[in-house]
SEDREN-869857 format. One record per residue: chain; residue in one letter; z, y, x of N, C-alpha, C in turn. Coordinates in steps of 0.2 Angstrom, whole numbers, padded with zeros to 4 digits. Layout:
// residues N
R   cadena   residuo    n_up   n_north   n_east   ca_up   ca_north   ca_east    c_up   c_north   c_east
R        A         A       Z         Y        X       Z          Y         X       Z         Y        X
...
END
This chain:
// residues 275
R   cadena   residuo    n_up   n_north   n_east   ca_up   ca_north   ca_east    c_up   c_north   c_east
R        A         X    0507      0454     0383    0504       0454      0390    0503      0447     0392
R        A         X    0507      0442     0391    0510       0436      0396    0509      0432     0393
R        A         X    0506      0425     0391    0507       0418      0389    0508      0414     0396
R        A         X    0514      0410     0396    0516       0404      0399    0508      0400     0399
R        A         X    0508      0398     0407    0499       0395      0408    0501      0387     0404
R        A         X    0496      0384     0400    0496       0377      0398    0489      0376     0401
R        A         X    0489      0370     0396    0485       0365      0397    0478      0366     0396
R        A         X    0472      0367     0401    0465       0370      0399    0459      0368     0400
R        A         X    0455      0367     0398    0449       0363      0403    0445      0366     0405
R        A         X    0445      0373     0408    0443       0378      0415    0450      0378     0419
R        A         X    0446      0376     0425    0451       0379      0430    0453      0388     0431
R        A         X    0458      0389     0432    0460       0396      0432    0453      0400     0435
R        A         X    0451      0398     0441    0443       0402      0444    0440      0401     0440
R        A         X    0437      0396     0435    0431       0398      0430    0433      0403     0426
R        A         X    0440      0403     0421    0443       0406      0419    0440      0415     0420
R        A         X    0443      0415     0425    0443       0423      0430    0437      0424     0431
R        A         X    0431      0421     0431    0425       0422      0434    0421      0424     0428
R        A         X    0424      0424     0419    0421       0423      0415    0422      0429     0412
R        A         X    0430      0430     0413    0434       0437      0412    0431      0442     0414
R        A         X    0429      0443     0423    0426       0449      0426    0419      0448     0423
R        A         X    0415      0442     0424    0410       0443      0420    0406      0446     0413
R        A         X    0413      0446     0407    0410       0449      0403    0414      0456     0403
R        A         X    0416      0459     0405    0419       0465      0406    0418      0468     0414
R        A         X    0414      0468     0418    0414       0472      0424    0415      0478     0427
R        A         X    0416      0481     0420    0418       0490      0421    0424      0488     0420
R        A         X    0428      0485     0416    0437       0484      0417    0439      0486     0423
R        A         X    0440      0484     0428    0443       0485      0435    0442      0491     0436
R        A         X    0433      0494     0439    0431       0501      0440    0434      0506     0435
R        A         X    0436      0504     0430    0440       0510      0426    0446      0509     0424
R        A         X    0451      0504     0428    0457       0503      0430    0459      0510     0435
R        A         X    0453      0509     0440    0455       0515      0444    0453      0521     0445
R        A         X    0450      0523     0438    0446       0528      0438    0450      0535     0438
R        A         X    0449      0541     0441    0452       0547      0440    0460      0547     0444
R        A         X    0465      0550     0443    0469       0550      0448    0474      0541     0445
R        A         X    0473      0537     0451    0479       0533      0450    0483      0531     0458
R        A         X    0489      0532     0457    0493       0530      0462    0491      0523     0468
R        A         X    0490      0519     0465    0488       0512      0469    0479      0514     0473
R        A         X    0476      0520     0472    0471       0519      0471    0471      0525     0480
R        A         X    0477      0532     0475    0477       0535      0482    0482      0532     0485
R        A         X    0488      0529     0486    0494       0525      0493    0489      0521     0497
R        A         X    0483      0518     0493    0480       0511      0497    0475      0516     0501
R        A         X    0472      0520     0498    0468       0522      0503    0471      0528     0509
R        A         X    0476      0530     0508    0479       0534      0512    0479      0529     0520
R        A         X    0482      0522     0516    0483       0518      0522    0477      0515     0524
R        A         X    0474      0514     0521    0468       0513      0526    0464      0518     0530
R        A         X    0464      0524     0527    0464       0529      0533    0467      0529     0538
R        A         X    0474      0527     0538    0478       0525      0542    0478      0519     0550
R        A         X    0474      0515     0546    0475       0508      0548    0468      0506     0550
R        A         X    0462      0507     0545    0453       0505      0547    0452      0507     0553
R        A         X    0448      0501     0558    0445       0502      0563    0437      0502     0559
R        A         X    0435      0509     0564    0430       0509      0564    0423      0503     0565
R        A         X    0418      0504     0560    0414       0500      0562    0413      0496     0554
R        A         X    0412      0487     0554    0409       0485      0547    0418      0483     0544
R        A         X    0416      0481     0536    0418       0481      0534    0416      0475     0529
R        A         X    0418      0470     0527    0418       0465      0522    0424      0465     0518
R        A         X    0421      0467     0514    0426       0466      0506    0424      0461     0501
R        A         X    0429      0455     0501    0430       0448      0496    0435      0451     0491
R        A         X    0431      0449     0487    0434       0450      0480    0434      0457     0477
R        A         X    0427      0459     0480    0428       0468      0479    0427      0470     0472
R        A         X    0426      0466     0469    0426       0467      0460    0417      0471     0460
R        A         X    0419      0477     0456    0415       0481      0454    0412      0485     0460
R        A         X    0417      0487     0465    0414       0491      0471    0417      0495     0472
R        A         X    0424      0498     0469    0426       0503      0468    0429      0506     0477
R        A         X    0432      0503     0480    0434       0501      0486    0427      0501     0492
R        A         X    0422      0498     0492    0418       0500      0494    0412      0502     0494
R        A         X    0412      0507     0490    0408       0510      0489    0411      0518     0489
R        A         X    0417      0518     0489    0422       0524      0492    0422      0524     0499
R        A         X    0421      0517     0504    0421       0517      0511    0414      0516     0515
R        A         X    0410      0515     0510    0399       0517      0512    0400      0524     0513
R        A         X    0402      0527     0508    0403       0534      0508    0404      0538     0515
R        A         X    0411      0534     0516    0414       0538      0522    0408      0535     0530
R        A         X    0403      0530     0528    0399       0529      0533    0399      0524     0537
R        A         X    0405      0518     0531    0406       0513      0536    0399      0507     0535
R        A         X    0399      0502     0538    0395       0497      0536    0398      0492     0531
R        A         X    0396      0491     0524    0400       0488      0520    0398      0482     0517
R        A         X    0400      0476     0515    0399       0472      0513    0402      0466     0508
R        A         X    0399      0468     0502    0404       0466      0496    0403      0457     0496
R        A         X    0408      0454     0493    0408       0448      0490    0413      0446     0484
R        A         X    0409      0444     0478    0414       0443      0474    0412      0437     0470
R        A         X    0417      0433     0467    0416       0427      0463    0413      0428     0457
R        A         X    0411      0434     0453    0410       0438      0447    0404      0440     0449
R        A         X    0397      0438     0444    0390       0438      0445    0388      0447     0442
R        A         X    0394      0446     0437    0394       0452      0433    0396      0458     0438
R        A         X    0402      0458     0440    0405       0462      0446    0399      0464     0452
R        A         X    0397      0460     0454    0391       0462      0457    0387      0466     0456
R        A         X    0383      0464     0449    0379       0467      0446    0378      0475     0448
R        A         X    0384      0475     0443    0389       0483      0443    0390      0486     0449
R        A         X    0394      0482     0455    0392       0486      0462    0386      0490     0465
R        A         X    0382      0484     0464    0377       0485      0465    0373      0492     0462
R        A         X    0374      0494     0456    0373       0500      0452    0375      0504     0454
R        A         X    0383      0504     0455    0387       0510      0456    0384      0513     0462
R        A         X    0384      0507     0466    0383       0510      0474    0376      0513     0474
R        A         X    0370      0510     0469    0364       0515      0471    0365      0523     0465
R        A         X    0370      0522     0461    0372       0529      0460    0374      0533     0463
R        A         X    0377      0531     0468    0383       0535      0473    0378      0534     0480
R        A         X    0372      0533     0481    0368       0533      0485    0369      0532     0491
R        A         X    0375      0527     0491    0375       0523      0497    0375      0516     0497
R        A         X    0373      0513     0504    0370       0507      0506    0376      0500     0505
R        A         X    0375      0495     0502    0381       0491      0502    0377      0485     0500
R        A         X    0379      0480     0502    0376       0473      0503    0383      0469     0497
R        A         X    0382      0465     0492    0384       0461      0488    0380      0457     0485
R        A         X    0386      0450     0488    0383       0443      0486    0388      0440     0482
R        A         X    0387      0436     0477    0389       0429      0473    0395      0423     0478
R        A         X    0399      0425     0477    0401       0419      0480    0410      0418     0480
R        A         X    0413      0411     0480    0419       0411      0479    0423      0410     0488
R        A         X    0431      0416     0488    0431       0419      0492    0435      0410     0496
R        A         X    0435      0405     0492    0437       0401      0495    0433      0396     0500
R        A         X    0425      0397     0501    0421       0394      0505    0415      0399     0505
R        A         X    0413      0403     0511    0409       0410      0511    0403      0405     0515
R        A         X    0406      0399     0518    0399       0396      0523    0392      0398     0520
R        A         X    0390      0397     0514    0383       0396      0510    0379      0406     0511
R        A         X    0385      0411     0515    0384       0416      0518    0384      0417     0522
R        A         X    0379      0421     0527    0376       0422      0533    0379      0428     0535
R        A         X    0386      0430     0536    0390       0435      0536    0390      0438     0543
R        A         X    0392      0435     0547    0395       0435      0554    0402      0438     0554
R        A         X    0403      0444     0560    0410       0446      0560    0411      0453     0560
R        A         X    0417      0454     0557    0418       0462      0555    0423      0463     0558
R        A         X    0422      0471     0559    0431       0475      0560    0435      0474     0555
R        A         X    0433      0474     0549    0438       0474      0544    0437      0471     0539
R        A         X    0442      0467     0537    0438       0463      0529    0446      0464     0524
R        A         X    0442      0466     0520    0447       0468      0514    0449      0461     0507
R        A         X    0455      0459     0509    0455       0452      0503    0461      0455     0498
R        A         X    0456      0459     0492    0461       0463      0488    0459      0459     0480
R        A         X    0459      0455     0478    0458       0452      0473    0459      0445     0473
R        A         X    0455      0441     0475    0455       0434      0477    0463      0432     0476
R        A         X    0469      0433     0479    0475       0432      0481    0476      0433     0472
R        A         X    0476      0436     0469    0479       0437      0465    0478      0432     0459
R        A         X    0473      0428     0456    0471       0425      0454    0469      0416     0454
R        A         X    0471      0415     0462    0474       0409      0462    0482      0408     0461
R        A         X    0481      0400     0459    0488       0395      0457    0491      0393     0463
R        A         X    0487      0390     0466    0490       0386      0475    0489      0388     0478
R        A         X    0494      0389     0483    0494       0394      0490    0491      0390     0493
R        A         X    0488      0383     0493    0483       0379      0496    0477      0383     0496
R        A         X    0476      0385     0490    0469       0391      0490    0468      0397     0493
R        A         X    0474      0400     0490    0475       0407      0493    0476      0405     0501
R        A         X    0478      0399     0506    0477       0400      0511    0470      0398     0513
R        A         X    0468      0395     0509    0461       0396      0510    0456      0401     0509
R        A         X    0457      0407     0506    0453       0412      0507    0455      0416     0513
R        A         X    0460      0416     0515    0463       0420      0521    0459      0415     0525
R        A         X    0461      0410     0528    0458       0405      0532    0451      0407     0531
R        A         X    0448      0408     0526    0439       0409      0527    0436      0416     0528
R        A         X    0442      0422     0527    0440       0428      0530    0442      0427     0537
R        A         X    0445      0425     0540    0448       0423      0547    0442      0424     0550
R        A         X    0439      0420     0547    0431       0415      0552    0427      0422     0554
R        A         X    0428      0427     0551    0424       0430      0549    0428      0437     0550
R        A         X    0432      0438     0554    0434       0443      0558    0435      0444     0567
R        A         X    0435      0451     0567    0433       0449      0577    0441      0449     0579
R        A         X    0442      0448     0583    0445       0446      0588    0451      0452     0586
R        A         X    0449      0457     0587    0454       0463      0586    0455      0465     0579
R        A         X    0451      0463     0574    0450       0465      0570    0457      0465     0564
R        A         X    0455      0470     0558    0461       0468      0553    0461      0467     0549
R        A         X    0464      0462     0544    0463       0459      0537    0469      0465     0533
R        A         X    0467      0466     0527    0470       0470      0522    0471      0464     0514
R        A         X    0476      0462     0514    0477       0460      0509    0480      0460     0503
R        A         X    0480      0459     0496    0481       0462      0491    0484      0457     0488
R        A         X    0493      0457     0484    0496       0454      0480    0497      0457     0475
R        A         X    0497      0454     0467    0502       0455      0462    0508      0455     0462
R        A         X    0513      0460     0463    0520       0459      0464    0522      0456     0456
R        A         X    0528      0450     0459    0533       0445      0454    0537      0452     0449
R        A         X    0539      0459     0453    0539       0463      0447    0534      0467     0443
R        A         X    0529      0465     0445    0523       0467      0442    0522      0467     0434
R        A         X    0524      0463     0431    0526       0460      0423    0531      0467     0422
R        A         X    0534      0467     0424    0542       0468      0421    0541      0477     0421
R        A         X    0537      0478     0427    0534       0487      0429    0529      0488     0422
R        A         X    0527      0483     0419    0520       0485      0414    0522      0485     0409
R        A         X    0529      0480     0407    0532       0482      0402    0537      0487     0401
R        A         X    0541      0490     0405    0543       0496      0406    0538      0500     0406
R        A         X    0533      0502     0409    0529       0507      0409    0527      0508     0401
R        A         X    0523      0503     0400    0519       0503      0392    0521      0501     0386
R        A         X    0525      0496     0388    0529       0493      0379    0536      0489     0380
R        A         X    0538      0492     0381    0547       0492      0383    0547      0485     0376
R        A         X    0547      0488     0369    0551       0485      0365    0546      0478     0365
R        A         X    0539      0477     0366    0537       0472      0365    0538      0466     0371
R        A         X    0544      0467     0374    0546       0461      0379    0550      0455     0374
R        A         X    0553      0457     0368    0556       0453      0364    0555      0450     0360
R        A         X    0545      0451     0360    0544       0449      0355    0536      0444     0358
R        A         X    0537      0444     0365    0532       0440      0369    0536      0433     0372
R        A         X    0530      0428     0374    0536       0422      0378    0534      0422     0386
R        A         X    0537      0428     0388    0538       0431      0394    0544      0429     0399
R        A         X    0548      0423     0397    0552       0422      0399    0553      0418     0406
R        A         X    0550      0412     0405    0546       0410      0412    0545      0413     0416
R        A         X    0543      0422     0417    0541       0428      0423    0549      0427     0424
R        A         X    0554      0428     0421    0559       0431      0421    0563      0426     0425
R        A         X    0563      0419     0423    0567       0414      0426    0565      0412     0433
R        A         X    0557      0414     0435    0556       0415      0440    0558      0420     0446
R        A         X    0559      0426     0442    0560       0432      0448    0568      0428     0448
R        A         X    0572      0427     0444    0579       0423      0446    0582      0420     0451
R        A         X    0574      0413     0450    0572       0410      0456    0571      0411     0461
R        A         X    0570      0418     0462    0564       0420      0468    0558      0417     0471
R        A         X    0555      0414     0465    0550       0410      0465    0545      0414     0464
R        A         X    0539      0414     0465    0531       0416      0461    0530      0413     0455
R        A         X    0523      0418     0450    0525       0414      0444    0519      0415     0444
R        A         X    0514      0411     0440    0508       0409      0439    0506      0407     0431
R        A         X    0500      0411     0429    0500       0409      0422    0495      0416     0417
R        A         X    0493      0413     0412    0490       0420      0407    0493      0426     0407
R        A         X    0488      0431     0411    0490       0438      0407    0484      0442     0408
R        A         X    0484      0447     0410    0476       0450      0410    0470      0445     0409
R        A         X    0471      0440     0413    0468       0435      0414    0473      0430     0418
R        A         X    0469      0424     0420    0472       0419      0425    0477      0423     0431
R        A         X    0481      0423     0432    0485       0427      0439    0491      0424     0440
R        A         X    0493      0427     0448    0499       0424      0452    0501      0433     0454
R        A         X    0509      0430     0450    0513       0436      0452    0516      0432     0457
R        A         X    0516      0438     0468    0520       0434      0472    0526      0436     0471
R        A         X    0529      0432     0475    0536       0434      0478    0538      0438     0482
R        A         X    0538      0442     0485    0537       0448      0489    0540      0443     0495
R        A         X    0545      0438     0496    0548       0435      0500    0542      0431     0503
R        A         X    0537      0430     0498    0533       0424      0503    0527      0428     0505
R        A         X    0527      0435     0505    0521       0436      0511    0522      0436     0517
R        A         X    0525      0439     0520    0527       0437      0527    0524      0433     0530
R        A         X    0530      0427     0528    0530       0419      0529    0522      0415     0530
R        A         X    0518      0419     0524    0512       0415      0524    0507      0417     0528
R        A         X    0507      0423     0531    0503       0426      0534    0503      0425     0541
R        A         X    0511      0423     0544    0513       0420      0551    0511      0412     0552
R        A         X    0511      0410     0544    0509       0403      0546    0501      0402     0546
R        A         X    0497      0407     0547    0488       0407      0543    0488      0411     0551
R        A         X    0492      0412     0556    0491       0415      0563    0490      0423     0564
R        A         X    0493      0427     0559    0493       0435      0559    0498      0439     0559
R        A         X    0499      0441     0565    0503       0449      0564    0502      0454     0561
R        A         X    0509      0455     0559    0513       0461      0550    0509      0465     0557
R        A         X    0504      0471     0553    0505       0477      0555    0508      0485     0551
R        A         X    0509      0480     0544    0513       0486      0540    0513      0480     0534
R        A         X    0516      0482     0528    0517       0478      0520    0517      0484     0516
R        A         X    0516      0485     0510    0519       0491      0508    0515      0490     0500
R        A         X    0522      0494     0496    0517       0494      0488    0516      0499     0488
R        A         X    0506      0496     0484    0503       0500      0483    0502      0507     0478
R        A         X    0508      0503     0474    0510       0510      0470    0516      0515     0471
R        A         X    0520      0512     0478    0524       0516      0480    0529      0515     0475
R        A         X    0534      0523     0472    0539       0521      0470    0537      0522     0459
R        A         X    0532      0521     0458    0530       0525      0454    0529      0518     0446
R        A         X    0527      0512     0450    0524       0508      0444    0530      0508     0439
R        A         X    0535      0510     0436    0539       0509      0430    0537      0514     0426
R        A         X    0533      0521     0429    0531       0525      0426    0524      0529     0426
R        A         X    0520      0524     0428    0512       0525      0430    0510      0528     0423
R        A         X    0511      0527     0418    0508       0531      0414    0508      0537     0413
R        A         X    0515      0540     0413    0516       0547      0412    0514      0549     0418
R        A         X    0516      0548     0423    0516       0550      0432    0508      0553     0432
R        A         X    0504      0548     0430    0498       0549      0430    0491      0554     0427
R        A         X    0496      0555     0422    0493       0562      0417    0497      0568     0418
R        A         X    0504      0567     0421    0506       0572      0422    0504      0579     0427
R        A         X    0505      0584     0428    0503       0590      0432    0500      0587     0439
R        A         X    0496      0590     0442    0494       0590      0449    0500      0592     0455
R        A         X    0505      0597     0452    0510       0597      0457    0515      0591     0455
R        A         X    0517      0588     0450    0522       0582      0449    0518      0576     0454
R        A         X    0510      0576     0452    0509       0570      0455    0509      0568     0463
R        A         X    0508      0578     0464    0505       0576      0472    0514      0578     0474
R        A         X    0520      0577     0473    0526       0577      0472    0529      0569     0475
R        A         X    0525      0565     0469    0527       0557      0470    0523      0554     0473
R        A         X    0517      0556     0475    0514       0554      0478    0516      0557     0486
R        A         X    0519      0561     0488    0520       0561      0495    0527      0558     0495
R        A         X    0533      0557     0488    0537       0553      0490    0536      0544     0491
R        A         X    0530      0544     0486    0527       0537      0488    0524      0534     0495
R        A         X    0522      0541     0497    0518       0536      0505    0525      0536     0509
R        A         X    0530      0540     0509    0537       0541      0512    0542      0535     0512
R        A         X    0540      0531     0506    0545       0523      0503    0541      0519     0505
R        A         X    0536      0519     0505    0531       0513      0500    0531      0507     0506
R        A         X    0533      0508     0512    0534       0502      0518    0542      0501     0518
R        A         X    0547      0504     0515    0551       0503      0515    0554      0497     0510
R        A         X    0555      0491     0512    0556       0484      0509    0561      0487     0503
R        A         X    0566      0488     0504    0570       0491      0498    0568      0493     0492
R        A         X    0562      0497     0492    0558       0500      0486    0551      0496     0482
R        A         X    0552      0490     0487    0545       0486      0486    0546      0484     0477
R        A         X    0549      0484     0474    0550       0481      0467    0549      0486     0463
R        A         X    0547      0494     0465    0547       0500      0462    0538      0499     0460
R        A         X    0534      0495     0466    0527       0492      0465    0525      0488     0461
R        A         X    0518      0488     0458    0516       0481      0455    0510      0478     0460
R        A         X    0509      0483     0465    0505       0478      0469    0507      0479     0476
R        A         X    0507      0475     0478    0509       0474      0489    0502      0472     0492
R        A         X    0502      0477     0499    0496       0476      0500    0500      0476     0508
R        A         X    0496      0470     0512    0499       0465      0518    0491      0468     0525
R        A         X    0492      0471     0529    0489       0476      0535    0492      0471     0540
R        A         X    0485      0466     0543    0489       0463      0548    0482      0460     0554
R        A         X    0485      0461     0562    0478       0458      0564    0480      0448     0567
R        A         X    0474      0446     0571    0475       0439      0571    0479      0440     0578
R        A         X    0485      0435     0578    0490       0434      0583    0487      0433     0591
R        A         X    0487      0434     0595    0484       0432      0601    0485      0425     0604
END
């Protein structure tokens, strides 16, 4: 899964841009059909969405907004991936809803005539950069471009997010990969950055908080998105309709509970701007 990040003549964002560009159904059939991270996240945003628009940075293929055009919100996509757009763009007029997507990198949206929303979802972007200098600058660039009340939704790779994909899917191939670096880091309690899907930063579950108090936003919840399930996404999710709708109501029960955060591969940060 894992290579230690070297030395490369793209930067990690071209890297990523090139990745969703030649495969744009990857993501959309990440979470196609029953997946865990797919119903926790949306449970809480039914929980949490104000009414009204909604901008989505880093929306990928559309899968996220074009489930919330649906429900009749006003939507509007932005991703870094020319391909991912494309694909939204399709999706959304197969699913016969309205959604607007543009080209653009979540770190300077100026060259967009956006304005301001109730909602702006930053579920990708965070995952993909190296320096918290950037990733505060996509939060910082959605800021611009949220109202006053409004709430930012943000999307981490968890630092056990490695460690959940190799217990879920190939236990024995941890000793035969140079995955070791993830490991010296979760030791650290540091984040770890480098090749795996593609370019990516697994956090530290310890620096969301912190980062989002210093960027001017109040926590209005944390929680992983897969709840207590990612060590065993695979079977859990072929499993019965009664097993899953089982952990999945144990899932929405833990899944804000700090204690169980490590059972997730992905954390998702619900917070509005401080007064």
């Amino acid at each position: 899964m894992m290579r230690v990040k070297g030395v490369t003549a793209l930067s990690e964002v071209e890297i990523v841009k090139k990745a969703y560009d030649n495969n744009p159904a990857q993501e959309w059939q990440r979470l196609e059909g029953f997946r865990f991270e797919f119903e926790i996240t949306r449970h809480m945003m039914h929980r949490y969405l104000k009414k009204g628009k909604v901008l989505d940075i880093g929306g990928g293929p559309g899968r996220y907004s074009i489930y919330l055009a649906g429900l009749g919100y006003d939507v509007t996509l932005v991703d870094l991936s020319d391909g991912n757009v494309a694909f939204a763009r399709k999706k959304a007029e197969e699913a016969g809803v309205p959604i607007r997507a543009f080209s653009c990198d979540a770190r300077d949206l100026s060259g967009l005539d956006l304005g301001e929303y109730d909602n702006i979802l930053l579920m990708g972007p965070l995952y993909h950069l190296f320096q918290e200098a950037d990733r505060a600058k996509c939060v910082l660039e959605a800021k611009k471009h949220l109202k006053k009340d409004g709430l930012l939704f943000a999307s981490f790779i968890s630092i056990t997010g490695g460690l959940n994909y190799y217990l879920d899917n190939c236990p024995d191939q941890l000793i035969y990969e140079p995955a070791m670096d993830l490991f010296d880091r979760m030791e650290q309690d540091e984040s770890w950055s480098g090749t795996a899907f593609t370019e990516a930063t697994f956090i530290n579950n310890l620096e969301i908080l912190p980062f989002f108090q210093r960027l001017g936003f109040e926590k209005l919840t944390l929680f992983g998105q897969e709840g207590i399930t990612a060590t065993r996404l695979s079977f859990l999710e072929q499993a019965s309709r009664e097993v899953r709708d089982k952990y999945l109501e144990l899932s929405l029960r833990l899944c804000e509970n700090p204690q169980y955060f490590p059972y997730s591969s992905h954390m998702m940060y619900i917070g509005t701007m401080k007064e």
